[in-house]
N, C-alpha and C positions, 0 to 999 in steps of 0.2 A: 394395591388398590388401582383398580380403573380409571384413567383418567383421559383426559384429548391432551395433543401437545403437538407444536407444529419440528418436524426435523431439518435440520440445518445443517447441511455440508458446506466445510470449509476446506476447500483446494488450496493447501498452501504451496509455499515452490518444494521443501522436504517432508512432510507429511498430510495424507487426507486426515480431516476429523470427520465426526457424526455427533453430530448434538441433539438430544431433543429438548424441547424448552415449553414449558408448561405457560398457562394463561395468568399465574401470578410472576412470569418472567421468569423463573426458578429452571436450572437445569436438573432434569431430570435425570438425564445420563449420559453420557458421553465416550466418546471410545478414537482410536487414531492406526494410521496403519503410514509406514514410512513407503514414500517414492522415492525411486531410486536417480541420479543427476548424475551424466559424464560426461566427462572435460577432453573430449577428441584431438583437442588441438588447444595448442594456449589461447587464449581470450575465448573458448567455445563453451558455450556450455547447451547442455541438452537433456530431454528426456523421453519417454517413450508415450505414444497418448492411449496404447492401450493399457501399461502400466499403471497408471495414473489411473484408469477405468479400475482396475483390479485392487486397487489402493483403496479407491472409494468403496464398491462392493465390499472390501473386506470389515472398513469401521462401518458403515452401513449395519452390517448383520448383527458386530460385537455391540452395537452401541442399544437393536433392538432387543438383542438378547438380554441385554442388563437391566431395561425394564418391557417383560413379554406381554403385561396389559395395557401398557398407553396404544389409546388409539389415535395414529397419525391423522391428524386432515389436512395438511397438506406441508411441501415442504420449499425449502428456499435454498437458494447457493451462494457463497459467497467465492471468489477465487486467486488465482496469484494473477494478475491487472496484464501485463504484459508479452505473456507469452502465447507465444502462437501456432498453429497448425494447420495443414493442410489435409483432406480425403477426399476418397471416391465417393462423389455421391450417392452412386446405385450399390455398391458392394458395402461399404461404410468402411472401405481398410484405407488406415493412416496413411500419406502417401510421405515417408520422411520422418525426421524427428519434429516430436514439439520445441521448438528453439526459447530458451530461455528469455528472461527478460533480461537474466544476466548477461547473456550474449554479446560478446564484441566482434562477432565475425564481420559484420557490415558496417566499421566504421569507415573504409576507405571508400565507399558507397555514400555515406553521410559526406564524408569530407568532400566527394565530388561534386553531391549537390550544393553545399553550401558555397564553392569555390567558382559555380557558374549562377549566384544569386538566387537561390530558390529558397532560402531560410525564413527571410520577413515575409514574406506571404504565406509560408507554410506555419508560422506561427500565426498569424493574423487568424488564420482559416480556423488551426487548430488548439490554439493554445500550447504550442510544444517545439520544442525546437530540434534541429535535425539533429537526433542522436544516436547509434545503435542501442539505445534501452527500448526505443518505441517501435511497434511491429511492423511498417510501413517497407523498412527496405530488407527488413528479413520474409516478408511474404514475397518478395522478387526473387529473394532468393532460395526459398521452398519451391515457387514455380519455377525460375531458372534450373535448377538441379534434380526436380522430383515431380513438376507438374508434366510430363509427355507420359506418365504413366496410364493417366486416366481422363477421361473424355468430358466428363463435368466434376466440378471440383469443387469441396466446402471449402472457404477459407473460414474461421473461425478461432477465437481466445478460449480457453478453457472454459469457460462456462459453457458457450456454445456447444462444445465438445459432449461436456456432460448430460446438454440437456439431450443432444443428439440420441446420446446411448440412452436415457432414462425416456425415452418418448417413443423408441426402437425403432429410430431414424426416419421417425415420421416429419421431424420440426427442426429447421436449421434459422437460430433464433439468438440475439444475446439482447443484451439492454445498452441502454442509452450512456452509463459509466463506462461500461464496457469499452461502448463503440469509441466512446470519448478518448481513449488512448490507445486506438489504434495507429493516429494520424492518416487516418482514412476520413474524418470524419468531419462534418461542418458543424462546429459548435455553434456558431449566432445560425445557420438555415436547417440543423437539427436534420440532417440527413445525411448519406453518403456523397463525396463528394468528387464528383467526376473529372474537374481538373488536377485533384490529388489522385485518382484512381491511373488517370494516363500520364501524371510524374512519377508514378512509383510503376507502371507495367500490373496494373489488377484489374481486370474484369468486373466490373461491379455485380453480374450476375451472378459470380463467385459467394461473394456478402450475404451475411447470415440477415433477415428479417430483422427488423430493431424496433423496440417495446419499449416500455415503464418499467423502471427497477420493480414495481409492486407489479405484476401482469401475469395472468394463468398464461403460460406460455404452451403448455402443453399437457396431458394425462402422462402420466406413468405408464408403460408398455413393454412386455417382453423385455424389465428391466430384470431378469431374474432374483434378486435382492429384494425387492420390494413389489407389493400385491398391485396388480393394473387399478388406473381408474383414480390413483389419489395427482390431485392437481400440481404439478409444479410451476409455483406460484411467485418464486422471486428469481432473480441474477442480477449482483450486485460486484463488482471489486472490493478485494478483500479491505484494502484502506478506505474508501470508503465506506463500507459496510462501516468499520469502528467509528467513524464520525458517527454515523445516523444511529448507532445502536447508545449514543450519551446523548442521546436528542437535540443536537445542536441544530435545532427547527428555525431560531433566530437569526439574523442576519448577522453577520460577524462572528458567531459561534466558532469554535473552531478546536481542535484538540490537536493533540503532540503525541505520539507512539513513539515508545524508545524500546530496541533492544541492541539488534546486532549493528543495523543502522537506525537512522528516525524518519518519521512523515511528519510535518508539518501541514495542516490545512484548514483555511477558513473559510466558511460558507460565505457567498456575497447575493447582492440583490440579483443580480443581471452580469452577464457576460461582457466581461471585459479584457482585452489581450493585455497579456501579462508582463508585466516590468520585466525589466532583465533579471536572469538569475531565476524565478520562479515559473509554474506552467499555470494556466488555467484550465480545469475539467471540469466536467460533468458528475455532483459529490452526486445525485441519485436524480430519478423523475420518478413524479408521481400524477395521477390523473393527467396527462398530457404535458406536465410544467418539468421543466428539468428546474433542479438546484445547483446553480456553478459555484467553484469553490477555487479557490488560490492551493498552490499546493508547491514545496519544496521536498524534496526525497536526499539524506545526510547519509552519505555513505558508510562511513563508521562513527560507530558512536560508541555504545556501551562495550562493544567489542575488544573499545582499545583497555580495558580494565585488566583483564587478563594478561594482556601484553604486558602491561606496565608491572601488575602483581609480582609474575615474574623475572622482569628485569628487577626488579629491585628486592627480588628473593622473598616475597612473601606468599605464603600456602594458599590466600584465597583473595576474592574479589573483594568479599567481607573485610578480610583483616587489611586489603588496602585504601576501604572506603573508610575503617575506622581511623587508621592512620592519618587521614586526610584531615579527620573533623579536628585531630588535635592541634592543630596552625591557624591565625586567624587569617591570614592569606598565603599569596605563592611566593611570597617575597621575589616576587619581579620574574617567577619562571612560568612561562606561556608553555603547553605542550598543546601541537599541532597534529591533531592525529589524520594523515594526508597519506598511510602509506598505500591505498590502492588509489590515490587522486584525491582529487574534491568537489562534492557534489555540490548539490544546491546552496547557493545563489552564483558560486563560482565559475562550475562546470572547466573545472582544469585539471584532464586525466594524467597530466606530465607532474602536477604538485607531489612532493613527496613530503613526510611526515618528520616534525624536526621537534626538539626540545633547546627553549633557547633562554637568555637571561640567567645564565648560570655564575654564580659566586662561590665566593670559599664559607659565606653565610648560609648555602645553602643546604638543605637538608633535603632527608629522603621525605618527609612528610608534604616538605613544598613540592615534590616533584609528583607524591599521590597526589594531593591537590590540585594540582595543573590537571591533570588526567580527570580529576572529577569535573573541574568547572570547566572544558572542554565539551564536556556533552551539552551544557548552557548554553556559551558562547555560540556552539553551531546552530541551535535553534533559535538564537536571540536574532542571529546574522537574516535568518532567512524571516524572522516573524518581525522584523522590523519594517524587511519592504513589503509584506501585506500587507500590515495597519498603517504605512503609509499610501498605500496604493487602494484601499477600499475604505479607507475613513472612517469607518465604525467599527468599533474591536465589542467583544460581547464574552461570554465563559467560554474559558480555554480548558478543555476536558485534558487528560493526560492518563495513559493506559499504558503497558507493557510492564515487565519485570523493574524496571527501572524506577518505574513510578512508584510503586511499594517504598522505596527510600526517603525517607524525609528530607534528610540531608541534600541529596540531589534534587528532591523538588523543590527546596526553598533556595537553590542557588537557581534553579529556571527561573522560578517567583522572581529574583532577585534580577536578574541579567534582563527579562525582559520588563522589566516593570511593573506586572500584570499578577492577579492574583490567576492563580491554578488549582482545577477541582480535581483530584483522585478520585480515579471511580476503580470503582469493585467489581466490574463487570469480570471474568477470568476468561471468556470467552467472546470479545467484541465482537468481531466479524464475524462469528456465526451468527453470535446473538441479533445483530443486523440485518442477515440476510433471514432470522426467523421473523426480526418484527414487519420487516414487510412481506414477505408470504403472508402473516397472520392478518397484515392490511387487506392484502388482495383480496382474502377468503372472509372476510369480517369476522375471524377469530378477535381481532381489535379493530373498537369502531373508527379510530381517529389517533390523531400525533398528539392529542391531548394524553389518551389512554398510554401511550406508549411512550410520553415524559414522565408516566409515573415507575415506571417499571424502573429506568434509569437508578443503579444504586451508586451515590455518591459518598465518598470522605469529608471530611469538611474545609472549608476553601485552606489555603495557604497565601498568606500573605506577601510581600517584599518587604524588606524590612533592613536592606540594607543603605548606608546612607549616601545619597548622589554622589559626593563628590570621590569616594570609592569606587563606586559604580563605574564611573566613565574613568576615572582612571585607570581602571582594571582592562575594560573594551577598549579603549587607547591599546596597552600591550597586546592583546590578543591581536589587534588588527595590525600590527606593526610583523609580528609574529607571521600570520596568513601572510601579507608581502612576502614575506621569507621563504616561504614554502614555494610560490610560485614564482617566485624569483624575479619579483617587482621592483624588488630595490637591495 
């Protein structure tokens, strides 16, 4: 049957998707094609940005192919937040690799800076702190190594990227998330920011246009994949997009994604620089207002399940999550999962990963245990200093593989205090980057329309009792010391 439906590409860092997403919110169909990541050198990682082009075209076609009668009106991006690239203007050829977000190649770059005082103001300006995740000293380093190729030069985040090729390099453009984590960019003056452009070596002429996450950016053109003339209508980062896509339209809203690592973020009224430990960005703009949000990024999280599974010999993640529920705690064993460092709120790449509080009471269930309430602990750590640094806490949405578990989400419930909604969305960040395309295009009139859409579970309680509680975050914090060898 015939229908309209807006599509939605989501750039992730190992696979494109293609979603299309009907006007009852409903995916229509879907499709995905892997990009390929190499690691040139230890801490390197990289990818290629025509690859990532061909990625896209390919779920693009499979995804219309599986349904040949919706008619697209327009479509939206969503993408991996961090990574960056360089091209020729006039030719459109990549000049370099896309460098990941993973990338550590420029952290002795970071550490210079921070070492001659440029960190608190570069947080002030941007909400971020000097670290090789952010694109600021790897675009020095795409121009240093790659920019004498070519005479005018896009600099550009994947979205950009895409929109370039979907527009047939008529529009060098991204949005205001985007731009938000470049460390290019002035969060309170909402523009590029020229004392960051001459501390990092960038031309700001380089810099892509910057819009509303909802904004016709451009027509479709010479994108071979897709017929000229349909609007592309959103660009959004991929974690933000899953905020906006559970309506977190309220002030203090905020959700948690868990899989390999977790995002933590809550929307706030107005731009504030951020506590230690967390950043402050740009969760999306709309009509000219940007929405700022708090944001911590947890290195490993559900990740460390597998690990643990089989150190303690058991065939699945399952059979060690069920182990876990048979304990009513850890009997005093903390597992710190630190083994590539520690992200947010810590930010210590030397923390390594330890298992401690061990007795001859101990069992293998207390040690699943630890590993489950682990993924807790780390989000409790980081959502403690936003609700204390923005005053107003509001529905904490929660998305990813992880959140399907009850078990695990009534120990979040439980660590942070707060009740937690599961949502059913399977696809946030696209879904995100579709409802605001369908904004731009008045597919949907308003964020009223598009809180209905939002499919949720029903809330989840805490229901564990205080004086457990904080005993338990006692150990854990005693634990983290360990790791980074506080004490």
């Amino acid at each position: 049957m015939t229908g309209k439906a807006i599509l939605a590409i989501d750039e992730g860092t190992t696979n494109s998707k293609a979603v299309l997403v009907s006007h009852a919110g409903d995916i229509i169909a879907s499709a995905s094609a892997p990009v390929p990541i190499s690691h040139p050198k230890s801490g390197w990682v990289e990818q290629d940005a025509e690859a990532i082009w061909q990625a896209t075209a390919t779920a693009i076609a499979e995804c219309l192919k599986r349904a040949p009668e919706t008619e697209i009106v327009a479509l939206g991006i969503s993408n991996q937040r961090e990574s960056i690239l360089i091209w020729d203007r006039n030719t459109g050829r990549p000049l370099g690799p896309v460098i990941s977000w993973q990338c550590r190649r420029t952290a002795d770059a970071c550490k210079a800076l921070r070492e001659t005082g440029n960190e608190a103001d570069v947080i002030a300006r941007t909400g971020l702190p000097l670290d090789p995740m952010f694109p600021a000293t790897k675009v020095a380093w795409l121009l240093d190594n790659h920019g004498r190729a070519a005479s005018d030069i896009c600099i550009g985040t994947v979205d950009s990227w895409l929109i370039w090729k979907l527009s047939g390099g008529s529009v060098h453009a991204t949005d205001r998330s985007n731009a938000a984590r470049t460390q290019l960019f002035n969060l309170a003056e909402g523009c590029w920011d020229d004392d960051l452009c001459r501390l990092f070596g960038v031309d700001p002429a380089m810099l892509p246009s910057v819009f509303d996450s909802a904004h016709i950016f451009a027509a479709t053109k010479d994108a071979g994949v897709l017929p000229d003339g349909l609007p592309i209508a959103s660009a959004i980062g991929d974690s933000h997009a899953a905020l906006f896509s559970h309506a977190a339209f309220a002030t203090g809203d905020g959700k948690m994604t868990f899989g390999t690592g977790s995002s933590v973020m809550t929307t706030l009224a107005d731009y504030i620089v951020p506590p230690d430990g967390i950043t402050t960005t740009i969760a999306w703009s709309i009509a000219g207002r940007p929405t700022f949000a708090f944001e911590g990024n947890i290195l490993v999280s559900a990740s460390i399940f597998p690990w643990t599974a089989e150190l303690l010999g058991l065939e699945s993640v399952e059979a060690l999550l069920a182990l876990a529920e048979t304990v009513e705690d850890t009997g005093g064993v903390a597992l710190v999962p630190a083994h590539v460092g520690l992200g947010s709120p810590h930010w210590d790449a030397d923390a390594r990963g330890l298992v401690c509080g061990l007795s001859f009471s101990t069992k293998p269930a207390h040690i699943a245990r630890a590993a489950a309430e682990s993924l807790a602990f780390q989000v409790r750590d980081v959502y403690a200093i936003m609700a204390g640094a923005a005053g107003h806490v509001g529905r904490i949405s929660v998305d990813g593989g992880p959140s399907r578990n009850r078990f695990l989400m009534q120990l979040v419930a439980d660590y942070i205090d707060r009740p937690v909604t599961p949502c059913r969305n399977a696809e946030a960040s696209a879904l995100g980057a579709a409802h605001l395309a369908g904004l731009a295009v008045g597919f949907w009139p308003d964020l009223e329309a598009l809180s209905a859409l939002a499919r949720r579970e029903p809330e989840i309680a805490p229901s564990m009792p205080a004086d457990r509680r904080d005993r338990s975050i006692g150990e854990w914090t005693k634990a983290i010391a360990r790791t980074t060898f506080a004490v």
